[in-house]
ZAKE-415865 format. One record per residue (C-alpha): residue in one letter; x, y, z. Coordinates in steps of 0.2 Angstrom, whole numbers, plus 5000, padded with zeros to 4 digits. Layout:
// ZAKE-415865
aXYZ;...
This chain:
// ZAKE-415865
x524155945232;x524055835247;x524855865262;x524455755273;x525855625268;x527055765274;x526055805290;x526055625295;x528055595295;x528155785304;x526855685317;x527955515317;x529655585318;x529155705334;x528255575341;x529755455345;x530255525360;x528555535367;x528155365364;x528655225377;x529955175365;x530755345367;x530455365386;x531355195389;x532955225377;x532955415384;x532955325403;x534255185397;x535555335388;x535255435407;x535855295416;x537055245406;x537855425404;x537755415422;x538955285428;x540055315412;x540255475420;x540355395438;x541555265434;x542955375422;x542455545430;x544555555432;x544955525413;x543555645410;x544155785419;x545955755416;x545755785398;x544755935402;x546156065400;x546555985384;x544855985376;x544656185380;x546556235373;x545956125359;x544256215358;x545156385358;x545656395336;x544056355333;x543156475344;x544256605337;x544156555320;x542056555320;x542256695334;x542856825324;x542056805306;x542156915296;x543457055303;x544257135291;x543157085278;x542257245265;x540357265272;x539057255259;x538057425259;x539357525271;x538357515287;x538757395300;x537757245305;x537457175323;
């Protein structure tokens, strides 16, 4: 079989962000995450408190997976 179709995309796709094209879109999304921050830090950290009590059903719900639940082969897994 040949894989060097296969290698070549793996090559490509990982290459973007070393590229000059990738270096200047990572540099453009820093600065521009930068004064988006700056410029609505307020909004940003009011909602903060929300986000996290928001974030807490969820935590819980993929924090505790599988309490309760009958163990395949009686021994317990870490």
């Amino acid at each position: 079989m040949d894989h060097s179709h296969n290698e070549r995309q793996d090559n490509e796709s990982r290459s973007l962000w070393r590229s000059r094209t990738g270096l200047m879109l990572l540099g453009f999304l820093a600065i521009a995450g930068f004064f988006l921050l700056s410029e609505h830090r307020a909004h940003a950290l009011g909602a903060l408190p929300y986000i996290l009590l928001l974030l807490c059903p969820l935590l819980h719900l993929f924090g505790h997976r599988g309490h309760g639940a009958p163990r395949r082969g009686g021994g317990h897994e870490h």
